[in-house]
C-alpha positions as CSV (number, residue, x, y, z in Angstrom):
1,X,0.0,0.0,0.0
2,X,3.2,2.4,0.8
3,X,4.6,1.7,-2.2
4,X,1.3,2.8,-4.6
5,X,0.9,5.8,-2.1
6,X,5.0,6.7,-3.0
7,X,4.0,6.6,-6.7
8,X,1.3,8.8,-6.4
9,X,3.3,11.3,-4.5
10,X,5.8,10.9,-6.9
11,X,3.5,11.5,-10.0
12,X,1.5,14.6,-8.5
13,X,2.1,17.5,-6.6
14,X,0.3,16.7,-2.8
15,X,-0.7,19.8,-1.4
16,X,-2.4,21.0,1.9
17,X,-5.2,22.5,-0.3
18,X,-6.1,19.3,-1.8
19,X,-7.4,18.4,1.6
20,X,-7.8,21.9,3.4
21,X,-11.3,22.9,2.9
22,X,-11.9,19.3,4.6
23,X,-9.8,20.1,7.6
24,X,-11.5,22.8,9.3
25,X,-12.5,21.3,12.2
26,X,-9.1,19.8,12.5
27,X,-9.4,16.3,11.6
28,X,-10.9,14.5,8.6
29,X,-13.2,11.4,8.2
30,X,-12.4,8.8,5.8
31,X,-15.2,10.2,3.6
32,X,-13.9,13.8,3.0
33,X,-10.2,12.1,2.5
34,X,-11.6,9.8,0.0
35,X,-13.5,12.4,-2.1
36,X,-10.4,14.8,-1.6
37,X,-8.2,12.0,-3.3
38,X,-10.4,12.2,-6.0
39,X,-9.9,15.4,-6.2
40,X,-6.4,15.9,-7.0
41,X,-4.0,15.2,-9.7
42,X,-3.6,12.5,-11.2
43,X,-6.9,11.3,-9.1
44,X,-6.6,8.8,-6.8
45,X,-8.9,5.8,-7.6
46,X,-9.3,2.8,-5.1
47,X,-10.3,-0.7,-6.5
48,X,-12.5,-1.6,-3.4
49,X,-13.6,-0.5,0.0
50,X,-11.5,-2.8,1.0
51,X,-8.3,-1.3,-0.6
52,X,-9.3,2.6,0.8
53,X,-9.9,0.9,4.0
54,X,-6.3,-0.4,4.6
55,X,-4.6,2.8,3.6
56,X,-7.0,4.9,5.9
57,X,-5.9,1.9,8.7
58,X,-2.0,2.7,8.3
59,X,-3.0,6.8,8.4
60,X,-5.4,6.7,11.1
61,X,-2.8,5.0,13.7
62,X,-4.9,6.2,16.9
63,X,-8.3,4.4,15.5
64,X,-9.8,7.5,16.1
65,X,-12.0,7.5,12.7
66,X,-10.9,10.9,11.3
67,X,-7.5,11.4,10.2
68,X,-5.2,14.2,12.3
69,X,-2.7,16.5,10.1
70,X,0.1,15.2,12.0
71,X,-1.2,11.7,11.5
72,X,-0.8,12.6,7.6
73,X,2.5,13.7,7.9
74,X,3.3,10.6,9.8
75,X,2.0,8.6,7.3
76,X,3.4,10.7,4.4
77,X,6.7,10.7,6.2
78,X,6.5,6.2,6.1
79,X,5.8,6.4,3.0
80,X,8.8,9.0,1.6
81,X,11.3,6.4,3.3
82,X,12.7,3.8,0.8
């Protein structure tokens, strides 16, 4: 799943904006990460539920249901290493 995320970063241009008119309460729920995903570009499609479900289960590390900023950049971070 890492390694598909690292493509994608490599291939587009990530940007706070592609998720920032999600995150103004602070966190994000897997919907509004999905749909911002789709979003950007080159659009990030999933295959299944199944498939968005394990990438939002190695970003949302506390279980929490939303995603944090810092647990993107953690995530983000795991994902630049090689």
């Amino acid at each position: 799943m890492y390694a598909r995320l690292k493509a994608w970063m490599s291939a587009c241009s990530l940007t706070r904006t592609a998720v920032a008119a999600s995150w103004l309460d602070g966190s994000v729920s897997p919907d509004e990460f999905s749909k911002a995903l789709r979003q950007v570009e080159p659009p990030i499609e999933f295959r299944s539920e199944v498939e968005f479900q394990k990438l939002w289960a190695l970003i949302d590390t506390d279980n929490s249901g939303s995603m944090s900023l810092r647990e993107l950049q953690d995530a983000l971070t795991r994902a630049a290493k090689p």
